[in-house]
Z-matrix of the N, CA and C atoms (Angstrom, degrees):
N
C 1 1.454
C 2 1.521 1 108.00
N 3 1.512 2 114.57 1 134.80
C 4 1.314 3 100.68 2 -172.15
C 5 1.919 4 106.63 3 -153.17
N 6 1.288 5 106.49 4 117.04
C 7 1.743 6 113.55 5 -155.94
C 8 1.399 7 116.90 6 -101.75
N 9 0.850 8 127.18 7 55.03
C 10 1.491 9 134.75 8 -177.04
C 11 1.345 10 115.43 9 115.87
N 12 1.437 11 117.71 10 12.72
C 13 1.692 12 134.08 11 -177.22
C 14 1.900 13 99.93 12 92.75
N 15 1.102 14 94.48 13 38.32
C 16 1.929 15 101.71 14 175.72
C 17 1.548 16 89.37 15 -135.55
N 18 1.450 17 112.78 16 131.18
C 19 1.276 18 110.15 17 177.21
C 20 1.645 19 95.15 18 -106.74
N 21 1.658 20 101.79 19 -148.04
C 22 1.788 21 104.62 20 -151.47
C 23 1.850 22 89.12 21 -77.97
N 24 1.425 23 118.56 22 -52.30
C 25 1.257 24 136.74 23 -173.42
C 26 1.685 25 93.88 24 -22.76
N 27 1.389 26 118.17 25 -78.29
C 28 1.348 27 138.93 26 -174.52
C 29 0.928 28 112.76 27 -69.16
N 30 1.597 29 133.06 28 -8.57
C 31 1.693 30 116.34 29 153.47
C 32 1.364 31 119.98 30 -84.67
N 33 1.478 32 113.60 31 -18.32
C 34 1.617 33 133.71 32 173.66
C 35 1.797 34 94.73 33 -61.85
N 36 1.119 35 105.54 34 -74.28
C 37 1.848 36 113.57 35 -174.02
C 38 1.452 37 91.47 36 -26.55
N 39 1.466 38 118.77 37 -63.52
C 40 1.286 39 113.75 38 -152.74
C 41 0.915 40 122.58 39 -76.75
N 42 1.500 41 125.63 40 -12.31
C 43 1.482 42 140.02 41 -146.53
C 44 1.633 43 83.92 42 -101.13
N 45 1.623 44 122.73 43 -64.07
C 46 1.023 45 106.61 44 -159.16
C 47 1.855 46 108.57 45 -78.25
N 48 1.262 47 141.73 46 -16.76
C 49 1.690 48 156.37 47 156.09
C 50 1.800 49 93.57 48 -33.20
N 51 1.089 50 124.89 49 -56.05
C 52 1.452 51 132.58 50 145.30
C 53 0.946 52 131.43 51 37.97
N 54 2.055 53 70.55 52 -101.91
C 55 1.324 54 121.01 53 -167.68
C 56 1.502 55 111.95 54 -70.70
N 57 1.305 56 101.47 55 -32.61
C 58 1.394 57 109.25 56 -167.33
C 59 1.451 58 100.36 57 -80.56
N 60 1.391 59 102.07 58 -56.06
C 61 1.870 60 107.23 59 -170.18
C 62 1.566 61 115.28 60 -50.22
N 63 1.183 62 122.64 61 -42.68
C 64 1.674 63 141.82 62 -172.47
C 65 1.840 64 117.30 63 -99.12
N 66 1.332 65 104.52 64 -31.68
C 67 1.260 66 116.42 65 152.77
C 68 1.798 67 88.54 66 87.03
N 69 1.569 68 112.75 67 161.40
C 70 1.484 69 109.45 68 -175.07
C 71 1.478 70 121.75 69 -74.99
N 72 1.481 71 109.57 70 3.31
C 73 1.675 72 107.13 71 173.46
C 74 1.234 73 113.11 72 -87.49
N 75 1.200 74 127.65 73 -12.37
C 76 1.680 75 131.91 74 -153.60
C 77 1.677 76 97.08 75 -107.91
N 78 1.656 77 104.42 76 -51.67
C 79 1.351 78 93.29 77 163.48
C 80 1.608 79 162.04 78 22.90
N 81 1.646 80 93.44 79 -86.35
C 82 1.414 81 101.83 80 175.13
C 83 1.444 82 89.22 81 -101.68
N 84 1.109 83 155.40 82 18.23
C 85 1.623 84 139.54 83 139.86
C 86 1.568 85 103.46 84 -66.67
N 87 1.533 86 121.38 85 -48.23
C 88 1.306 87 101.98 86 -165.41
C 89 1.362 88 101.53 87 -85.71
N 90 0.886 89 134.41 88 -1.96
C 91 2.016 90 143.90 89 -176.08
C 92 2.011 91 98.92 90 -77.85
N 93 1.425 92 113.83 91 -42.33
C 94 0.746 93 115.85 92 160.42
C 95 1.903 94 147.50 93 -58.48
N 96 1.551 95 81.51 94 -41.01
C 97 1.051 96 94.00 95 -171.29
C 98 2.165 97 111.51 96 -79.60
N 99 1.558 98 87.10 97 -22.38
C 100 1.725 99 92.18 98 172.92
C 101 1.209 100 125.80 99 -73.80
N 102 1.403 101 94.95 100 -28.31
C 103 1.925 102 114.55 101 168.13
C 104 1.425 103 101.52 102 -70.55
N 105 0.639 104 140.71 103 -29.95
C 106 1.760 105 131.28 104 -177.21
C 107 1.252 106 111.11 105 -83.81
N 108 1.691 107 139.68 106 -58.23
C 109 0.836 108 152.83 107 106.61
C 110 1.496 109 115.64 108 26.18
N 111 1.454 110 123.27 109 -66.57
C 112 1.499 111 125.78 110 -173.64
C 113 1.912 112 94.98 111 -90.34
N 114 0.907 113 120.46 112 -12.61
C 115 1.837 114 130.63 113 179.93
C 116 1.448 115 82.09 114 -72.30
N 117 1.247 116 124.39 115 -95.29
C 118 1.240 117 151.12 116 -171.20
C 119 1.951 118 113.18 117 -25.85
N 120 1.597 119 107.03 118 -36.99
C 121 1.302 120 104.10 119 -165.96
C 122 1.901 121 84.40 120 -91.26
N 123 1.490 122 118.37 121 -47.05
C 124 1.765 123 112.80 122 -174.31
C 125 1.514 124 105.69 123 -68.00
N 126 1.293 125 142.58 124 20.84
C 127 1.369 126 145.63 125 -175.50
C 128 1.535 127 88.27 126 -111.99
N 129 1.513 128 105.30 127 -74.75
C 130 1.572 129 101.24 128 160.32
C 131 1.391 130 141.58 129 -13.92
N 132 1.364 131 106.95 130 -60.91
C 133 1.032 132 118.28 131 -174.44
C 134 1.370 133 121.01 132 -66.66
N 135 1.798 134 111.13 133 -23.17
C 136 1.363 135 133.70 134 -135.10
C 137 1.533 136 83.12 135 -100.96
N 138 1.301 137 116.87 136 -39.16
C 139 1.731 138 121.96 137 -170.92
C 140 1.524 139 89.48 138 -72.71
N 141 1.267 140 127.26 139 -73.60
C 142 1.424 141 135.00 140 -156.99
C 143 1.468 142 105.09 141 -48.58
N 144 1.736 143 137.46 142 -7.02
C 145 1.200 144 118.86 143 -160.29
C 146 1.598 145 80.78 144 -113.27
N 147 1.650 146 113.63 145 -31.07
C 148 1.300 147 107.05 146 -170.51
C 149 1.496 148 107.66 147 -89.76
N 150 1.283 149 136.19 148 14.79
C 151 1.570 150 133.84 149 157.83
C 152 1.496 151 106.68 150 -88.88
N 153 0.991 152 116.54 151 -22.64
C 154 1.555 153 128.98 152 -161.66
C 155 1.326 154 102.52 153 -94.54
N 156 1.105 155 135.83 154 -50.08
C 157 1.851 156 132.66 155 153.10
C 158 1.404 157 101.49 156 -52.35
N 159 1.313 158 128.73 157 -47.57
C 160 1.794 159 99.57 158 -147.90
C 161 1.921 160 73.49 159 -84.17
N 162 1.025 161 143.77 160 -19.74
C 163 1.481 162 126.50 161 -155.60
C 164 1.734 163 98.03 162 -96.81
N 165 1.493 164 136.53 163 -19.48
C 166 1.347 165 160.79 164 134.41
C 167 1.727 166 107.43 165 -24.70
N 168 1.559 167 113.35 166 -67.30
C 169 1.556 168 137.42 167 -169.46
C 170 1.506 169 94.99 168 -55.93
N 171 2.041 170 129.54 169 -50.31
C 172 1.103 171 136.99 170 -118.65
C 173 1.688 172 67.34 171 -104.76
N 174 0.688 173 99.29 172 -63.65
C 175 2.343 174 98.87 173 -167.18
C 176 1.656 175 94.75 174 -57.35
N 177 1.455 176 128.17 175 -50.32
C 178 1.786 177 106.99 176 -175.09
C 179 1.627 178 96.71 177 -59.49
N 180 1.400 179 136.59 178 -37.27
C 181 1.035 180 129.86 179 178.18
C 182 1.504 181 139.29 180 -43.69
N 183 1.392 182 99.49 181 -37.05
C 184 1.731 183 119.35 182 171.12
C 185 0.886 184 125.04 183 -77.05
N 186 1.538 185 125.73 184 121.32
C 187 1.465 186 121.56 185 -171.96
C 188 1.242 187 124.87 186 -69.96
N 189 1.502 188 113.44 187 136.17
C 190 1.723 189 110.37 188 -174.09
C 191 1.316 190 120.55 189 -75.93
N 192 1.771 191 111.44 190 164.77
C 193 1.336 192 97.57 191 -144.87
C 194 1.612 193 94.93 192 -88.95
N 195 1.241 194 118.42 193 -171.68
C 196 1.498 195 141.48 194 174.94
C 197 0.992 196 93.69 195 -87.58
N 198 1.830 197 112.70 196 116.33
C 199 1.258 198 133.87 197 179.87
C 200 1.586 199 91.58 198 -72.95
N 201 1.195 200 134.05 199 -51.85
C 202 1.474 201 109.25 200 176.71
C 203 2.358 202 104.67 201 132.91
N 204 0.994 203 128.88 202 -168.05
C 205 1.338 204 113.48 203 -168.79
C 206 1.249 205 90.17 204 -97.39
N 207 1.317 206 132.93 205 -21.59
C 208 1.306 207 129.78 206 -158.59
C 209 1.772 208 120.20 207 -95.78
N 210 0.878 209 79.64 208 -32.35
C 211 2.027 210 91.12 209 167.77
C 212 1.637 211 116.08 210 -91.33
N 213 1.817 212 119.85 211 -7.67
C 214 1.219 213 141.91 212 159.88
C 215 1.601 214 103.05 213 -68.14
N 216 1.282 215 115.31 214 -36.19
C 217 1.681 216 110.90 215 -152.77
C 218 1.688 217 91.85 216 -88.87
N 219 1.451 218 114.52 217 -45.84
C 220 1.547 219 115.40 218 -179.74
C 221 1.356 220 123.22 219 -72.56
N 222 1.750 221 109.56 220 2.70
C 223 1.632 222 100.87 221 177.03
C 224 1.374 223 82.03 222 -115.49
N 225 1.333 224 157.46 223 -13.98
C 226 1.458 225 122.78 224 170.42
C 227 1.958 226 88.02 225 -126.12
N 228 1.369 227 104.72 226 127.99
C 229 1.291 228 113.55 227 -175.79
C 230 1.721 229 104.93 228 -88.87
């Protein structure tokens, strides 16, 4: 199993460094607080991809302009 190029070994190291540093009361506050946090940034993200297509859709949508007689004459000689 392998989570961002950290496999299980190195989520164990870290998990319990943690445990120790934050101690088991603090824990599920900060367990929480990363889950909200990672909610919050893929919600984000989730709007920003979907403004960016429909605002993407709205410009392929508009018709391009009339290059004009003069850029007509240099593509067919």
């Amino acid at each position: 199993m392998d989570i961002f190029g950290v496999g299980l070994g190195e989520l164990l190291a870290i998990g319990i460094i943690a445990l120790l540093v934050f101690g088991p009361a603090q824990l599920p506050e900060i367990a929480t607080t990363v889950a909200r946090t990672l909610r919050q940034l893929r919600k984000t993200s989730q709007e920003l991809m979907d403004e960016l297509t429909q605002e993407l859709g709205t410009v392929s949508e508009e018709p391009r302009p009339d290059p004009g007689p003069q850029a007509r004459r240099k593509d067919n000689p």
